[in-house]
Each structure stands twice: as structure tokens, then as C-alpha cells.
C-alpha positions in Angstrom: 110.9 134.5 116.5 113.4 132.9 113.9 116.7 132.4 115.2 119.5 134.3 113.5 121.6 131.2 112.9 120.0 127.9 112.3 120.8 124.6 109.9 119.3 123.7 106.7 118.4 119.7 105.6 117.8 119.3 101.9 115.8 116.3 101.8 114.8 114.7 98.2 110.9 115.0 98.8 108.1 115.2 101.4 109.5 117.8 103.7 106.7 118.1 105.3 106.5 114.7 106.2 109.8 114.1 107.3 109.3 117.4 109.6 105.8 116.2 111.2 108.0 112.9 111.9 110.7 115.1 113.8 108.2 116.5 115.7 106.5 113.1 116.8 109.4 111.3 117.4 111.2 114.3 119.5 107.7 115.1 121.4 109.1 118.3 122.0 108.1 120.7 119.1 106.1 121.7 116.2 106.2 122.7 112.4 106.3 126.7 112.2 105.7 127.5 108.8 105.5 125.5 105.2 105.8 127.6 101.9 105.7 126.1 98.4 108.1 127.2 95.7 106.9 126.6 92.2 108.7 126.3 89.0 112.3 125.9 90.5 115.1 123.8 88.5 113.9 121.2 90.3 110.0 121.5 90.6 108.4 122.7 93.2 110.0 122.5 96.2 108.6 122.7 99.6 110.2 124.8 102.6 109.1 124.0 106.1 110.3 125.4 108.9 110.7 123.4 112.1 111.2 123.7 115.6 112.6 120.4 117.6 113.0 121.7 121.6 115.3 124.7 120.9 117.0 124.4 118.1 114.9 125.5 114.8 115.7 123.5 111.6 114.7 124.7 108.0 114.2 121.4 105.8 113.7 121.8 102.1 112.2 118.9 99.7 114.4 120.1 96.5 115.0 116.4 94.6 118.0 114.3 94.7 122.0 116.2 94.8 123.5 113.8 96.9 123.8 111.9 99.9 123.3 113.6 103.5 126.3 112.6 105.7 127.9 112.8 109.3 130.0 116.0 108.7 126.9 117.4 109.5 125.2 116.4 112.8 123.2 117.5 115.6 124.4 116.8 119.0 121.1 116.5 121.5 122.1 117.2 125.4 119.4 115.0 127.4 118.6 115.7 131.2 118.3 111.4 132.3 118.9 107.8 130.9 115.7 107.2 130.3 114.7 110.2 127.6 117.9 109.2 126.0 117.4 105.7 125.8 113.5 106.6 124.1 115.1 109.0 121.5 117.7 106.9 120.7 115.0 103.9 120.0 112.9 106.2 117.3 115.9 107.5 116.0 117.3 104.3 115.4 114.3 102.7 113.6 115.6 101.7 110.1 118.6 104.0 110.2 122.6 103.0 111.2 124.4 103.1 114.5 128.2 104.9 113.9 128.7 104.7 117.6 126.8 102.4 119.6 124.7 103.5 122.7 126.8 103.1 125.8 129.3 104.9 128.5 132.7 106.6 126.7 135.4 108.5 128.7 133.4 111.5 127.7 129.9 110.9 128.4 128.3 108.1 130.9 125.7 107.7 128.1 126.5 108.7 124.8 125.7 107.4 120.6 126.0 108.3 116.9 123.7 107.4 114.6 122.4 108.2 111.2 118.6 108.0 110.9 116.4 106.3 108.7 116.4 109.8 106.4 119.9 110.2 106.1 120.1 113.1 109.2 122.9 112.1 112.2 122.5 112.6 115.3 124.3 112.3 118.3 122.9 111.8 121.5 124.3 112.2 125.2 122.9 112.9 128.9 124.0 116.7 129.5 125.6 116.3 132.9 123.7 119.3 134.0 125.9 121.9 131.9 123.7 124.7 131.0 124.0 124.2 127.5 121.2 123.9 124.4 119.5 121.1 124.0 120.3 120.3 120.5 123.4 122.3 118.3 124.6 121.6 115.1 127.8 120.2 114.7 130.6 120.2 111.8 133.4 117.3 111.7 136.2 118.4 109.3 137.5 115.7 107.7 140.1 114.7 104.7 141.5 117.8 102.8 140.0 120.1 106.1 140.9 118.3 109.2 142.6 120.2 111.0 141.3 122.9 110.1 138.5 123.2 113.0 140.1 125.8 115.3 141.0 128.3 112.4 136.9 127.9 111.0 135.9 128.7 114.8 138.3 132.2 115.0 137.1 132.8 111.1 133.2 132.3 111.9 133.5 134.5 115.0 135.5 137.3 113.2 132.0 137.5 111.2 129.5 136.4 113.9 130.9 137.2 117.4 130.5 135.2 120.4 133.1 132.6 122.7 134.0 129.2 123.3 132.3 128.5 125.8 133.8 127.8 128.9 135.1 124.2 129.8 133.9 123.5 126.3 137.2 122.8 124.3 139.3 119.9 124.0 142.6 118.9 121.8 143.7 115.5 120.7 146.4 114.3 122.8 149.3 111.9 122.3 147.8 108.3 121.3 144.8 109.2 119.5 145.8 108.1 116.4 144.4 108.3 113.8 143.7 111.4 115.2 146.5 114.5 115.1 147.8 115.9 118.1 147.0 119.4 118.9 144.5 119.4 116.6 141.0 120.1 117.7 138.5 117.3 119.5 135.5 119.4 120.5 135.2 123.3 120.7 131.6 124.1 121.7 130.8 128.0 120.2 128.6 130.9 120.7 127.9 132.1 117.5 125.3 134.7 116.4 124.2 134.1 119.7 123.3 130.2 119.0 125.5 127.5 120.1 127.4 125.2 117.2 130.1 122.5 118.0 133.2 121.8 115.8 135.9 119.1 115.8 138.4 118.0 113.4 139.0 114.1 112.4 142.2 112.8 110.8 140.2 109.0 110.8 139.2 107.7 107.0 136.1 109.1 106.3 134.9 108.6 102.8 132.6 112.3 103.3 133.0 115.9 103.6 130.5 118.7 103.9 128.1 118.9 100.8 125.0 121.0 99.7 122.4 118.9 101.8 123.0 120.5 105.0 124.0 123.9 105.4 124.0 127.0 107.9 121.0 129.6 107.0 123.0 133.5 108.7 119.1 135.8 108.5 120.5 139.2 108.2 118.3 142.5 108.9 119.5 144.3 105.7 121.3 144.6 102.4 124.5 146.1 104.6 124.7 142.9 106.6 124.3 140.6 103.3 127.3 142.3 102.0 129.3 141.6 104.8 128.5 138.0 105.5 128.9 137.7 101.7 132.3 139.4 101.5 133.5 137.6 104.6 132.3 133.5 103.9 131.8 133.3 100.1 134.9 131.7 98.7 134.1 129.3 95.9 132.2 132.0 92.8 131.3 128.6 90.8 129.2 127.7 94.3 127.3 131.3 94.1 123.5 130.6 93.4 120.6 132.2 94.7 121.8 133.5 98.0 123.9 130.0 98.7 127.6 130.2 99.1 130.3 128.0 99.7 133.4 129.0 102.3 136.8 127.9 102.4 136.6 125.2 104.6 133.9 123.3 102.2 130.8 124.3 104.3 127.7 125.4 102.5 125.7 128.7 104.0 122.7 130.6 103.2 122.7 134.3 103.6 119.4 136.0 103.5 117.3 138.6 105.1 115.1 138.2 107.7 112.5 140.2 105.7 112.2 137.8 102.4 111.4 134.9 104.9 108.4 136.9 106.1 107.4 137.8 102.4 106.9 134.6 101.6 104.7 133.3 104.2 102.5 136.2 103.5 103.0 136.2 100.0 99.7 135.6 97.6 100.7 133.0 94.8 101.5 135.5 92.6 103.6 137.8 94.5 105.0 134.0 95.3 105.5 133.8 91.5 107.2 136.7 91.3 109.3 136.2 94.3 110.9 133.0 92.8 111.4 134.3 89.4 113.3 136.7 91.0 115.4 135.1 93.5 116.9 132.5 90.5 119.1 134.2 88.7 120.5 135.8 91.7 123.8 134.9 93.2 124.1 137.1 96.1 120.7 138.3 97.2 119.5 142.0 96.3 117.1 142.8 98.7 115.5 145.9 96.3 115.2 143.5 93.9 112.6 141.6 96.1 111.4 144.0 97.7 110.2 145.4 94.0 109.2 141.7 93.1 106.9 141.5 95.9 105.0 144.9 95.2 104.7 144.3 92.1 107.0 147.0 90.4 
């Protein structure tokens, strides 16, 4: 069953690839579906959907926009030292450490590093909090740090949910660069899937950019409108059912129903499907719907 919330990684090429490599090197999942686009700005452009312990992933080989970054991560909460310890080694192969592997006041066992395709991660024991094993996480940095605890009441306005309990913590006095009051780590129930946010005031040279986004599935044309309504806040960012909110983050809102066309779909109702979904902004799920039979 597809989650309702789940993050998207725009790789250059060979999504497929990259996901079967996920999948090896986590030993704890499996590719759940791979679709084909043809004829896109870009060329064809493979979708593959991808499960990695609980959290599902949709990665897209769509050609070169820019470079992926740590304002996106994904924050894996391991049971002992030694699973850890054999994630971190694959993980590490040919990518960058940001944080080396070791004990921090926060975590007896704990590291941040980018991988050798560009994806961060950021890996921890999970102290036996009942919490998932792997949740997206957002760093808002430059022009939106500091902006972290208004994003978490503005998603939840639109999504629902809590922070969770125990699960949110503010910068204190002498954490420079960092700002006091501002906010550290807020763990959050949203759409019923668990995301992490945390503001930093330290000189990052990135911000959140097209290559990783949020996909929100919704069950009907009512619920695009509202999502759409609610996140989209940059009209030059609109482009076939992408948006842009107003904290920088990039989000994908589209029904549940177009991803199951599409895995059903015979090349030409595949042909049709993409011909329509381009010129679209917001998606119009009539449109598709009429694309898909035929009429």
C-alpha cells in the first residue's frame, strides 16, 4: 500500500540502478514498481518506486538540475552498534562524512554523511524509542532558518498529526552559531508518517532545491485543491503537479489514482498520460482520467 506522504530523489540517470543499490546495501527492502516516461523535456525518464525498511522513497532518473544536498536527509534509527556500524561502512563507500561516526551528547552512536550518489543520511542507535526506522528530515538554513517551528504548525494545519512526545528540542544559550529559541529537532506526525525538522543559523552554502521533494497522494480532485491552495506559493515553480511553498521546499501533489494508471497503463495510454500531465500546473484529475480511456 503506498504511503500517503513519502520523499522524492531526482537522480540524473539509472534510477533503477541506484534503487537496486539501496536495497542491497540496506538488506532490508525491495523495488516496488518502475514505470518509464517517454518524451519528457528531458527524455525519458524512469520512475521507480522503492521501499528501504519502512520508509518508501520514489526516485526519478530525470537528467541533470542541480546538485542534491543535506537540507534534505534521511535520519535511520538503528536497534545496536553493530547494524549501524555495517550501514554506515556501505553508505560511506566513495561518498563524504559531515559528521563523523562517534558518541555526541545526543546519541551514544551517531553520523552524517553524504553518499556516493549525492543522498545524506544520518544514522543513529534508536535508544529503544518507538519511532520509524528511517524519516525524512528538512534543515532550514540561510534566508529560512528559523523558520522550522512555524513550517511544522503550517504543514500540520494541512496534514494533521503531533509532535511527538519527548521529540522536540530548542537551541539554548552557547550554541552559536546557532540562535537561541530557535528550533534544534522537532520530530512530527504528519499524514500519519513521521518527518523531522530543525533550523540552522551555521554557514551553509545550500537550501532546499528541486532534487528532493515531499510527494502528499491525495484520494481526489477536492483534496488536490486543498493541498494546492494551502502549500503552493511560488506560481513561476507550478509545473506538472510540482509546487514550491514558502519556506523553499519543493512538493508533489497528486492522486493516489494516477500512480496506479500508470503501472497499468499500456504504452499508449502511457503516451497519452504524459502528453497530458505536461502542460499541467496543478493536476486535473478528469483530464487523466479522459487521457487514460482514451476520450
Amino acid at each position: 500500500m503506498r504511503q500517503k506522504l513519502i520523499p522524492h530523489i531526482w537522480f540524473e540517470q539509472d534510477a533503477r540502478k541506484i534503487a537496486d543499490w539501496y536495497v542491497e546495501v540496506f538488506g532490508n527492502g525491495q523495488v516496488d514498481g518502475h514505470v518509464t516516461l517517454h518524451n519528457t523535456p528531458s527524455g525519458d525518464a524512469d520512475i521507480v518506486t522503492v521501499t528501504l525498511y519502512d520508509q518508501q522513497f520514489q526516485f526519478l532518473g530525470g537528467g541533470r538540475l542541480a546538485e542534491r544536498n543535506p537540507s534534505f536527509s534521511y535520519m535511520v534509527a538503528l536497534p545496536d552498534v553493530k547494524t549501524v556500524d555495517a550501514l554506515w561502512d556501505r553508505l560511506s563507500e566513495g561518498g563524504e562524512i559531515l559528521m563523523p561516526l562517534e558518541e555526541y551528547p545526543f546519541s551514544k552512536r551517531f553520523g552524517f554523511l553524504k553518499d556516493q550518489h549525492g543522498v545524506s543520511w544520518q544514522l543513529m542507535l534508536d535508544g529503544g524509542m518507538e519511532i520509524q526506522t528511517i524519516a525524512p528530515s528538512l534543515m532550514f538554513t540561510r534566508e529560512v532558518s528559523g523558520r522550522a517551528e512555524e513550517a511544522v504548525d503550517y504543514y500540520r494545519s494541512l496534514l494533521g498529526g503531533e509532535v511527538m512526545e519527548n521529540h522536540i528540542s530548542y537551541y539554548g544559550p552557547g550554541q552559536e552559531p546557532e540562535v537561541e529559541g530557535t528550533l534544534g529537532y522537532a520530530r512530527v506526525k504528519l499524514a500519519g508518517r513521521e518527518i523531522v525538522l530543525s533550523d540552522s543559523a551555521d554557514a551553509h552554502e545550500f537550501d532546499f532545491n528541486l532534487m528532493q521533494s515531499l510527494i502528499l497522494y491525495c484520494k481526489d480532485q477536492k483534496e488536490i485543491d486543498r493541498a494546492w491552495a494551502h502549500l503552493s506559493a511560488d506560481p513561476e515553480s507550478e509545473q506538472c503537479g510540482w509546487l514550491k511553498d514558502r519556506f523553499g521546499v519543493s512538493w508533489q501533489v497528486t492522486p493516489f489514482e494516477l500512480e496506479q494508471m500508470m503501472e497499468e497503463a499500456t504504452p499508449e495510454q502511457m503516451e497519452r498520460l504524459t502528453e497530458a500531465i505536461m502542460p499541467m500546473k496543478k493536476i486535473d484529475l478528469a483530464v487523466l482520467r479522459d487521457a487514460y480511456s482514451g476520450e
